[in-house]
PDB file as gemmi writes it, atoms N, CA and C in Angstrom:
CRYST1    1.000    1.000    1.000  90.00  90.00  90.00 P 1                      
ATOM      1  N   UNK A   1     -30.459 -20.120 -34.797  1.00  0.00           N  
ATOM      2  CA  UNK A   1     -29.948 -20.994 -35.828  1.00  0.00           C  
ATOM      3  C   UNK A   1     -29.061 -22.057 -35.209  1.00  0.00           C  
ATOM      4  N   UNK A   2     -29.067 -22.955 -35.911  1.00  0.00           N  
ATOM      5  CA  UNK A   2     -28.242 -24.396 -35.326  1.00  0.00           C  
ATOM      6  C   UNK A   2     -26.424 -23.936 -35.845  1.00  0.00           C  
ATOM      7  N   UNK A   3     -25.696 -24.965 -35.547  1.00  0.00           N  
ATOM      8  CA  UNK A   3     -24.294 -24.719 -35.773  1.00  0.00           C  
ATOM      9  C   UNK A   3     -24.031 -24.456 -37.082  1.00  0.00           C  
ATOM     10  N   UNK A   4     -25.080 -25.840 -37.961  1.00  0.00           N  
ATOM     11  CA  UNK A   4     -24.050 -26.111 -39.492  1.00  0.00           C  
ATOM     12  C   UNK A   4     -24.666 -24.717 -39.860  1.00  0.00           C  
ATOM     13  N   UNK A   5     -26.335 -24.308 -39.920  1.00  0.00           N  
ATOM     14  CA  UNK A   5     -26.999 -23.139 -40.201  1.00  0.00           C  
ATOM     15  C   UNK A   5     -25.976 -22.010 -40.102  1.00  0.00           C  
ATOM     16  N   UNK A   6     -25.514 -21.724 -39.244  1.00  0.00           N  
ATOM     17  CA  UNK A   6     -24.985 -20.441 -38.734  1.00  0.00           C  
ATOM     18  C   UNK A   6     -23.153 -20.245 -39.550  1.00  0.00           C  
ATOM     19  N   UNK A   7     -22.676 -21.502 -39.843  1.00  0.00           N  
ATOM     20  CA  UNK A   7     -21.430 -22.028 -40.171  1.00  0.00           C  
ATOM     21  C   UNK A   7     -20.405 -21.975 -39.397  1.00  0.00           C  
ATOM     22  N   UNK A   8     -20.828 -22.395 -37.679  1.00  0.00           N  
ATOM     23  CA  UNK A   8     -19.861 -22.746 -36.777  1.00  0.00           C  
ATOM     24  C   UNK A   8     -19.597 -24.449 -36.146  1.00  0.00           C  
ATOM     25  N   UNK A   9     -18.250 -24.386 -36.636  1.00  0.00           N  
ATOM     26  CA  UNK A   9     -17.916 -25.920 -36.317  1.00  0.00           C  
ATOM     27  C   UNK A   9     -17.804 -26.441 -34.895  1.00  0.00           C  
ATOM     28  N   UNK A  10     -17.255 -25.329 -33.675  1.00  0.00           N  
ATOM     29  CA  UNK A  10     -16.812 -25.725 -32.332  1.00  0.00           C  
ATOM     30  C   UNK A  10     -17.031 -24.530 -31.985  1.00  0.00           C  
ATOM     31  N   UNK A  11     -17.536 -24.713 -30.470  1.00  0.00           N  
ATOM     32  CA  UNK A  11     -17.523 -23.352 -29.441  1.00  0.00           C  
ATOM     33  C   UNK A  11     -16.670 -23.997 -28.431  1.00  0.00           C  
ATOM     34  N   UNK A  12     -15.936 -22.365 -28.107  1.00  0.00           N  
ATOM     35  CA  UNK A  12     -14.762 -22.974 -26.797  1.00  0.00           C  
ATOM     36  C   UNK A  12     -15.085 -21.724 -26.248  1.00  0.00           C  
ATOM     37  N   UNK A  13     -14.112 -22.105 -24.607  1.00  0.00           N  
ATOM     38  CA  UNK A  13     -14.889 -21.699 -23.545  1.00  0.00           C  
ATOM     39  C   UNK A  13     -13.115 -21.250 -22.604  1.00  0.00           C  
ATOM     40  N   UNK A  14     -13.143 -19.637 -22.500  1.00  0.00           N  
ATOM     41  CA  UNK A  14     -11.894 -19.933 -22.213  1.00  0.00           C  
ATOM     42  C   UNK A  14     -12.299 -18.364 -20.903  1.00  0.00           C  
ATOM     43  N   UNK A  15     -11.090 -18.278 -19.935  1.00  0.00           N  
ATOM     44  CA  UNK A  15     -11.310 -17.189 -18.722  1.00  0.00           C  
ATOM     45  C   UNK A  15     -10.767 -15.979 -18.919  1.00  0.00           C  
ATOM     46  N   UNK A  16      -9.600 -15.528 -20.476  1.00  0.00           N  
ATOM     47  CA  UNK A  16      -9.219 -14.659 -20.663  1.00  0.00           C  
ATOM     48  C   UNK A  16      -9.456 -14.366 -21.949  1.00  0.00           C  
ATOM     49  N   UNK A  17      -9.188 -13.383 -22.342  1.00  0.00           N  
ATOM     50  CA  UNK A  17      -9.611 -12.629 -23.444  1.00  0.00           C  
ATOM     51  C   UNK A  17      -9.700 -13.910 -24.788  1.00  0.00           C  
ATOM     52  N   UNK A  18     -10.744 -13.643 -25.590  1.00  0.00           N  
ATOM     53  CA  UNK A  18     -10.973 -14.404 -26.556  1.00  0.00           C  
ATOM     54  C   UNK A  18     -10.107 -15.144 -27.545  1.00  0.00           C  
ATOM     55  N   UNK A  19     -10.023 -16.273 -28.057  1.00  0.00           N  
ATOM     56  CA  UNK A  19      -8.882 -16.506 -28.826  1.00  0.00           C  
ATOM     57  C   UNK A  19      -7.100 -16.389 -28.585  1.00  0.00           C  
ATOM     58  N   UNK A  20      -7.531 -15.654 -27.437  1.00  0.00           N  
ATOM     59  CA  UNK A  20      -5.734 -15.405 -27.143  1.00  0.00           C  
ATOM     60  C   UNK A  20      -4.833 -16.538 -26.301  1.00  0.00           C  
ATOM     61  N   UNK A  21      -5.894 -17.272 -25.796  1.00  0.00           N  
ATOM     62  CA  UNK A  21      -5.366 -18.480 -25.088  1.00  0.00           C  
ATOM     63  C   UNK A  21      -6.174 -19.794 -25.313  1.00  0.00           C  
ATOM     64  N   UNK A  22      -5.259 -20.741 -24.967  1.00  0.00           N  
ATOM     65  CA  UNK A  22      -5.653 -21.740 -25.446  1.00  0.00           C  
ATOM     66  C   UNK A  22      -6.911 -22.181 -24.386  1.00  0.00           C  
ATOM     67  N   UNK A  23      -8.162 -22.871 -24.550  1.00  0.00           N  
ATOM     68  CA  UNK A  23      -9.513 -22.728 -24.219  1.00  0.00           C  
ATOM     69  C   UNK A  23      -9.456 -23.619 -23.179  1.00  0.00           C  
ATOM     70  N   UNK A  24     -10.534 -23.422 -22.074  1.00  0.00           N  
ATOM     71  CA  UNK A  24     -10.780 -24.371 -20.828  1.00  0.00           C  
ATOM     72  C   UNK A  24     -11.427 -25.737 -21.532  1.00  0.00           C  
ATOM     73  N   UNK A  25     -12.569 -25.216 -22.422  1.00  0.00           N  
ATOM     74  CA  UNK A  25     -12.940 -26.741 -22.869  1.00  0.00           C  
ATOM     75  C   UNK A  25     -13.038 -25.750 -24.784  1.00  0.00           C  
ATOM     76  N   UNK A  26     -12.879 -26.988 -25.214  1.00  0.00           N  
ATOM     77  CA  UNK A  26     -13.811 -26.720 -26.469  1.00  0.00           C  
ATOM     78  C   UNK A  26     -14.518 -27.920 -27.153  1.00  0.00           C  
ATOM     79  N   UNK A  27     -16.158 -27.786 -27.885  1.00  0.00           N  
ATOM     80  CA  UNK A  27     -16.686 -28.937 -28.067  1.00  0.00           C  
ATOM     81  C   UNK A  27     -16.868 -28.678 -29.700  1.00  0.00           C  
ATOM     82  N   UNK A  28     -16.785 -29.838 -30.664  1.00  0.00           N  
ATOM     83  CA  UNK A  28     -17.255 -29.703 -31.689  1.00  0.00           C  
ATOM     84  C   UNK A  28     -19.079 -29.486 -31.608  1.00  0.00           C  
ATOM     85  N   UNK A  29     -19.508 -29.087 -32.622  1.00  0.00           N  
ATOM     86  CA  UNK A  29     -20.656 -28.721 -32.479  1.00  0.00           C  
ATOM     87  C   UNK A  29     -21.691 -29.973 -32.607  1.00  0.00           C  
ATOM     88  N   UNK A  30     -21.278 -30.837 -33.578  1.00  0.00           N  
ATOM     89  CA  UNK A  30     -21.780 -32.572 -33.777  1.00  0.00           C  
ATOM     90  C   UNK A  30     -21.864 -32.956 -32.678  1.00  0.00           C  
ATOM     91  N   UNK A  31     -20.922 -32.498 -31.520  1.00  0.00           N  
ATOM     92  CA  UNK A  31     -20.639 -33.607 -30.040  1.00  0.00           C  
ATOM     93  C   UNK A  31     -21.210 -32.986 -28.907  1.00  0.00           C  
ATOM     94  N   UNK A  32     -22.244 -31.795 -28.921  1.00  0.00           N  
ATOM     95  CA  UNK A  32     -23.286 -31.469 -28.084  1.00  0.00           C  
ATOM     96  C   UNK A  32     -24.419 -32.572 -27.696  1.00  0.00           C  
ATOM     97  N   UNK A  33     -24.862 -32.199 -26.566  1.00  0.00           N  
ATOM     98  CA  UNK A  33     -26.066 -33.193 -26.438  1.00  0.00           C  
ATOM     99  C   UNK A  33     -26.763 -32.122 -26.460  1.00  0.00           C  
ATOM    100  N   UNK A  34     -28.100 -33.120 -27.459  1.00  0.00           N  
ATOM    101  CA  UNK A  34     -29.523 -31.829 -27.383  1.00  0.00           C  
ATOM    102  C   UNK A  34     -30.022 -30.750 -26.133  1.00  0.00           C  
ATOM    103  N   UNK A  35     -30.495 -29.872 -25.917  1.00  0.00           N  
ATOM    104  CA  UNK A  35     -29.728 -28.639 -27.326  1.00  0.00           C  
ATOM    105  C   UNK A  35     -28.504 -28.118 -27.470  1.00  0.00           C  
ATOM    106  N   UNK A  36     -27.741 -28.882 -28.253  1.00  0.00           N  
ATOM    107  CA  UNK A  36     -26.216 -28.549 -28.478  1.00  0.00           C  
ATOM    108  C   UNK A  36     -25.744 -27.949 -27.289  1.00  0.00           C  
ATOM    109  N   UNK A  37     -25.615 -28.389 -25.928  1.00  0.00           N  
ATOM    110  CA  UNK A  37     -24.765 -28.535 -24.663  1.00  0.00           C  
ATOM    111  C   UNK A  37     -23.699 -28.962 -24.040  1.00  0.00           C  
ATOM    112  N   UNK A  38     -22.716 -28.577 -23.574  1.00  0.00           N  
ATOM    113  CA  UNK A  38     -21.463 -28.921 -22.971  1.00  0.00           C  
ATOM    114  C   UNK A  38     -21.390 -28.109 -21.668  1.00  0.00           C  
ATOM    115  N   UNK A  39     -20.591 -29.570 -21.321  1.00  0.00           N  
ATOM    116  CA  UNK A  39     -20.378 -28.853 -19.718  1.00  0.00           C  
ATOM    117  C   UNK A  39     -18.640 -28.676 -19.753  1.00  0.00           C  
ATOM    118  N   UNK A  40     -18.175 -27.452 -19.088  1.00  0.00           N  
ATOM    119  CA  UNK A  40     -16.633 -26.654 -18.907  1.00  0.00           C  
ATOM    120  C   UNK A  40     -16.433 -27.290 -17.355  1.00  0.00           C  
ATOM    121  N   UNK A  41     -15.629 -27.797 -16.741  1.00  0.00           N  
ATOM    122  CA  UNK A  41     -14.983 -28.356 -15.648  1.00  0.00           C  
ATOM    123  C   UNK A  41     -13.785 -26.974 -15.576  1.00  0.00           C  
ATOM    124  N   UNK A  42     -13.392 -26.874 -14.188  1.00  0.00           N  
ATOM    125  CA  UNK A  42     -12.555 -25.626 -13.445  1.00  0.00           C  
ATOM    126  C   UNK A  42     -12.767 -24.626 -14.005  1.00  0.00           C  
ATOM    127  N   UNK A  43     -14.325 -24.010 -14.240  1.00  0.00           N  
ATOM    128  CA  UNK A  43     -14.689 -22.893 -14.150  1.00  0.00           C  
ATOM    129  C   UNK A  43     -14.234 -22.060 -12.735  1.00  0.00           C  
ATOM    130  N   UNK A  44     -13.918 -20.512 -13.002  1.00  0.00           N  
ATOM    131  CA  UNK A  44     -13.414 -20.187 -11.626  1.00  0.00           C  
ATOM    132  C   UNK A  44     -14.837 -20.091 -11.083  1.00  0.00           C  
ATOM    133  N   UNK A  45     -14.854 -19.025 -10.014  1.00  0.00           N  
ATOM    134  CA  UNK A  45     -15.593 -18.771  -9.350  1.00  0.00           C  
ATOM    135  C   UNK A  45     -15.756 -17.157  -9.619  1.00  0.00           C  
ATOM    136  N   UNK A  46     -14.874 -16.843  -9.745  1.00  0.00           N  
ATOM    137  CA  UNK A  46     -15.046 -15.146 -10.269  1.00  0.00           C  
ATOM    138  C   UNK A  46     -14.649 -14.781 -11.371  1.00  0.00           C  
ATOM    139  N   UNK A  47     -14.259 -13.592 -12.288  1.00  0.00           N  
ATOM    140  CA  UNK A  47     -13.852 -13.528 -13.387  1.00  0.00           C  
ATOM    141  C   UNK A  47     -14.978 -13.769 -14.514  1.00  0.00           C  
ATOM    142  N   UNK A  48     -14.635 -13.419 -15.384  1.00  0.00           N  
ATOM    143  CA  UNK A  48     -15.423 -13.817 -16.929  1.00  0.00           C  
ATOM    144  C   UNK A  48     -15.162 -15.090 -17.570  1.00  0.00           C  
ATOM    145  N   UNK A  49     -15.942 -15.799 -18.023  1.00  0.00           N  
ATOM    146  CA  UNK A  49     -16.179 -16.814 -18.982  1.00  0.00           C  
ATOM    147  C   UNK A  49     -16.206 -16.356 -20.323  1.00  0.00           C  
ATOM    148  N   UNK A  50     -15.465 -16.500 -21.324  1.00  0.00           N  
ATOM    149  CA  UNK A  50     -15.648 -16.266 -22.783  1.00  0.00           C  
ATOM    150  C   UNK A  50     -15.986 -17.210 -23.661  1.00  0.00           C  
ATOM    151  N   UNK A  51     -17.006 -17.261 -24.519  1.00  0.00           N  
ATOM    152  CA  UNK A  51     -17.734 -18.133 -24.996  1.00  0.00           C  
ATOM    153  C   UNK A  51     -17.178 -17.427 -26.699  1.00  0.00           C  
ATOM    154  N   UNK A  52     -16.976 -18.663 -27.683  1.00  0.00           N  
ATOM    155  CA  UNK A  52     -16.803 -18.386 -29.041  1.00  0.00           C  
ATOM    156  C   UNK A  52     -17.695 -19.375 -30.078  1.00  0.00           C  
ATOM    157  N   UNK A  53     -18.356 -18.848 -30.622  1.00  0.00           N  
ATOM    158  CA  UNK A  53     -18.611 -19.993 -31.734  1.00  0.00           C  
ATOM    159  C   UNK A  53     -17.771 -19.605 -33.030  1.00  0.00           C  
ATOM    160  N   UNK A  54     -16.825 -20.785 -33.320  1.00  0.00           N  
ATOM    161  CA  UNK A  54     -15.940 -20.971 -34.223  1.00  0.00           C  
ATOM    162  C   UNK A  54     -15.889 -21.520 -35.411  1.00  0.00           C  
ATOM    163  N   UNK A  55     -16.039 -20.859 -36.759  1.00  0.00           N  
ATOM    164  CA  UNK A  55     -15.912 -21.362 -37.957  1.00  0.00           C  
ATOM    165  C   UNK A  55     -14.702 -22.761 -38.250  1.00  0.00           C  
ATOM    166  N   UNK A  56     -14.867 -24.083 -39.473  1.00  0.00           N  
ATOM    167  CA  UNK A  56     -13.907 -24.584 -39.562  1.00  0.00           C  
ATOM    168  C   UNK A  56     -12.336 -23.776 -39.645  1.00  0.00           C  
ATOM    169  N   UNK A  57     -12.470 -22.349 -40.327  1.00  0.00           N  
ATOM    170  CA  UNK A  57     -11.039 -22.057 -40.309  1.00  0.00           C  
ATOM    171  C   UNK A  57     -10.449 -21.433 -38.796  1.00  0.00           C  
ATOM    172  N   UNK A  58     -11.020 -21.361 -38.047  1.00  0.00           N  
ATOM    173  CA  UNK A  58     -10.665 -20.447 -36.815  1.00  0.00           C  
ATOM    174  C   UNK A  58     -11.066 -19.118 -36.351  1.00  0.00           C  
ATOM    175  N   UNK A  59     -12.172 -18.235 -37.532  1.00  0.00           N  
ATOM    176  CA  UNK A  59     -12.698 -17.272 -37.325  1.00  0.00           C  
ATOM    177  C   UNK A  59     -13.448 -17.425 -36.267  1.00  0.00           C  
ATOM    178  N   UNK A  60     -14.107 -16.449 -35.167  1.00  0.00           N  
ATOM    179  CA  UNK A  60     -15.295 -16.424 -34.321  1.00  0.00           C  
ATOM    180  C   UNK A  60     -16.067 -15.753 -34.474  1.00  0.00           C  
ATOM    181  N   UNK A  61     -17.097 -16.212 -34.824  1.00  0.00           N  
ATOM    182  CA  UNK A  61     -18.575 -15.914 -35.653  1.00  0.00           C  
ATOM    183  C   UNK A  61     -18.858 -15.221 -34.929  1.00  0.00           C  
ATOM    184  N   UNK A  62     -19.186 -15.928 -33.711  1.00  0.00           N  
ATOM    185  CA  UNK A  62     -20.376 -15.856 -32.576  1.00  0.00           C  
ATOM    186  C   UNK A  62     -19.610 -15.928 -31.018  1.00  0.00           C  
ATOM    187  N   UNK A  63     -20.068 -14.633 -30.330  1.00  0.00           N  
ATOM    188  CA  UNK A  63     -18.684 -14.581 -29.001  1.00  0.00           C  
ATOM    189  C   UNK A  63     -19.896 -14.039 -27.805  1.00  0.00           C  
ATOM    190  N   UNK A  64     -20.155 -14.567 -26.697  1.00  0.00           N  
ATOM    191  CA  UNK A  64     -20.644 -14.118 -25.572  1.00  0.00           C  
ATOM    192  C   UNK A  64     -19.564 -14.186 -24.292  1.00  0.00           C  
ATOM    193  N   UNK A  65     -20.278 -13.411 -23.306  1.00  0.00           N  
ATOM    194  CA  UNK A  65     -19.986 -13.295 -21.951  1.00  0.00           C  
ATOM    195  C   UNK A  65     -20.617 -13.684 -20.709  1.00  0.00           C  
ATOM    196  N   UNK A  66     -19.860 -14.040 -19.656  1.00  0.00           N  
ATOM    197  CA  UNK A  66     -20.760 -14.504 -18.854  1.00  0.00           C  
ATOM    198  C   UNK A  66     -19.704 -14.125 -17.462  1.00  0.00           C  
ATOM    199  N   UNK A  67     -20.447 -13.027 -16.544  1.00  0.00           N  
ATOM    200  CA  UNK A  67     -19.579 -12.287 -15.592  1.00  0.00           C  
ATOM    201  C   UNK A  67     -19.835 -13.367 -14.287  1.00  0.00           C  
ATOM    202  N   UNK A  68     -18.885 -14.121 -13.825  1.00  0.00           N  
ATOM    203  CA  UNK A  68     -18.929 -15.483 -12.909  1.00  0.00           C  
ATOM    204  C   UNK A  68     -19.486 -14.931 -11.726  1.00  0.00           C  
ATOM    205  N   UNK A  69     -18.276 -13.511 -11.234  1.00  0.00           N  
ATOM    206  CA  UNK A  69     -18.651 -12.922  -9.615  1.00  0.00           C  
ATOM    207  C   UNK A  69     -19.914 -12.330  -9.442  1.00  0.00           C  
ATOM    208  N   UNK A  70     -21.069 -12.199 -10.980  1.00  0.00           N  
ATOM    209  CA  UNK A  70     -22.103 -11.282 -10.629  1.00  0.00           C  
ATOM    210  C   UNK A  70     -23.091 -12.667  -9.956  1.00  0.00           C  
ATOM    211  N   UNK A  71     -23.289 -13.186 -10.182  1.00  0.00           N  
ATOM    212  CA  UNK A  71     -24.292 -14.054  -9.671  1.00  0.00           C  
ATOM    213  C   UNK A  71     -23.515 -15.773 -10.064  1.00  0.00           C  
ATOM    214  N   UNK A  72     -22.988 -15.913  -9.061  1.00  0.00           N  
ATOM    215  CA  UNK A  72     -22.375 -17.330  -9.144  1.00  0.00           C  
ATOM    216  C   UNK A  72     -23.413 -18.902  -8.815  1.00  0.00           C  
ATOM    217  N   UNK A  73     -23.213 -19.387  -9.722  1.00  0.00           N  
ATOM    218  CA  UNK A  73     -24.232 -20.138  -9.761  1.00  0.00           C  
ATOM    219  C   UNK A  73     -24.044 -21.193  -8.238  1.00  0.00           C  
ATOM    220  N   UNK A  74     -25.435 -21.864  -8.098  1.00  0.00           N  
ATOM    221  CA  UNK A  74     -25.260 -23.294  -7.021  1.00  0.00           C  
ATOM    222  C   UNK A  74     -24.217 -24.064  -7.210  1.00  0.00           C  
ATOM    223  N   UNK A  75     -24.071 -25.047  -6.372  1.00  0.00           N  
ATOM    224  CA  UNK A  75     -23.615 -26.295  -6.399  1.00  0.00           C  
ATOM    225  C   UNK A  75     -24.435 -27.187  -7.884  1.00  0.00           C  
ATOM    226  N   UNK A  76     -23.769 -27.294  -8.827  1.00  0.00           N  
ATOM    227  CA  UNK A  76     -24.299 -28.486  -9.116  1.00  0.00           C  
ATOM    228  C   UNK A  76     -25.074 -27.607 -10.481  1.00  0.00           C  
ATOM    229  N   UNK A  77     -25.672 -26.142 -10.477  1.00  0.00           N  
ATOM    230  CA  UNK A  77     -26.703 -25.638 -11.126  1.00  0.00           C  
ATOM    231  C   UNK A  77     -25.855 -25.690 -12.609  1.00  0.00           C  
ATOM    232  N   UNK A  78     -27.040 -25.374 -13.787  1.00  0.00           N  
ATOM    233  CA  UNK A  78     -26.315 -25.190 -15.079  1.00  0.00           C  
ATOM    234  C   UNK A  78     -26.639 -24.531 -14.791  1.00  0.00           C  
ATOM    235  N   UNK A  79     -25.807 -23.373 -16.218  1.00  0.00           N  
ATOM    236  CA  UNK A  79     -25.581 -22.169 -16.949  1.00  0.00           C  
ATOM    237  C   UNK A  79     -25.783 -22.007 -18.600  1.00  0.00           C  
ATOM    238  N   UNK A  80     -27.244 -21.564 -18.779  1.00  0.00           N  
ATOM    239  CA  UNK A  80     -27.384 -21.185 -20.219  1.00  0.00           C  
ATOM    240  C   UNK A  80     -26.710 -19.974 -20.759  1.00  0.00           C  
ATOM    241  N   UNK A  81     -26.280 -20.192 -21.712  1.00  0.00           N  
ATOM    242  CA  UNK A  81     -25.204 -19.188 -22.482  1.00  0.00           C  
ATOM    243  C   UNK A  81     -25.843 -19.046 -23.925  1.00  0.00           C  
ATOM    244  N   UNK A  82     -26.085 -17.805 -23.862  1.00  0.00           N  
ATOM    245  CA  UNK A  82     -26.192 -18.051 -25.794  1.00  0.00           C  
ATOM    246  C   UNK A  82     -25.395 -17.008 -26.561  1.00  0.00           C  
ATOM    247  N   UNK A  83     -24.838 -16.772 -27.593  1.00  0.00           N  
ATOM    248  CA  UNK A  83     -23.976 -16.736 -28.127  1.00  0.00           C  
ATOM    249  C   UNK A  83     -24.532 -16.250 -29.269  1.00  0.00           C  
ATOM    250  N   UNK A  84     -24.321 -14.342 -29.723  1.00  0.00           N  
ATOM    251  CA  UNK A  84     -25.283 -13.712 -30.528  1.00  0.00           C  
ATOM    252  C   UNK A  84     -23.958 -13.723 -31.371  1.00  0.00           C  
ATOM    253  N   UNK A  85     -24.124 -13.400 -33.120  1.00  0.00           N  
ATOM    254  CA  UNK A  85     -23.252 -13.293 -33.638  1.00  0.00           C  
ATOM    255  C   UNK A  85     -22.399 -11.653 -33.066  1.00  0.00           C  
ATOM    256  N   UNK A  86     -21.187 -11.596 -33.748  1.00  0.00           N  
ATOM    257  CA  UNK A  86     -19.938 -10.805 -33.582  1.00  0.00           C  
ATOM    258  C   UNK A  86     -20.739  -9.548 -34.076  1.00  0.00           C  
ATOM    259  N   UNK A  87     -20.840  -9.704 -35.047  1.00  0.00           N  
ATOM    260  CA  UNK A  87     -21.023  -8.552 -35.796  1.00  0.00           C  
ATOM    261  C   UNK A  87     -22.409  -7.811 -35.962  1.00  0.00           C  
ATOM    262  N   UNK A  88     -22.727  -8.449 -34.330  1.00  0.00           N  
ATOM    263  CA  UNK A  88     -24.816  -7.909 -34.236  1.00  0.00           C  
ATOM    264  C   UNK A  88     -24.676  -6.962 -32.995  1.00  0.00           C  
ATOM    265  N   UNK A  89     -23.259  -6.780 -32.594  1.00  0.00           N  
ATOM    266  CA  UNK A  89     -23.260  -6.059 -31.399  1.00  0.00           C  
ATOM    267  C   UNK A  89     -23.479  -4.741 -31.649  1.00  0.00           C  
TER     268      UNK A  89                                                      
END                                                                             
């Protein structure tokens, strides 16, 4: 499902536990480039990536993971992330 479909306004992108800190990047969902993509700048190199898709009020719908030290990407490579709802785990 797309953002408005799903009823998430912004996904943010943060290295510690979800919501508890303020995010490395966050993009409104309108301001993706097809297919709704953003790129996060000072990703570490090890550690977890936490991914949220965020309702207008601040709820998180939709929350993935992405373990950096298991397979660290190239120079230069993207990283597809997708982002199952909360409550499908």
């Amino acid at each position: 499902r797309d953002c408005s479909t799903a009823g998430v306004g912004a996904v943010e992108a943060r290295t510690s536990s979800p919501l508890a800190t303020t995010p490395l990047a966050s993009a409104l969902c309108t301001d993706g480039l097809v297919p709704a993509a953003f790129t996060v700048d000072d990703v570490p190199a090890a550690g977890t990536l936490y991914l949220d898709g965020i309702d207008p009020l601040g709820i998180a719908l939709y929350h993935g993971e992405l373990a950096l030290d298991a397979a660290p990407p190239g120079t230069g490579e993207t990283r597809v992330i997708t982002l199952y709802a909360a409550a499908a785990e």
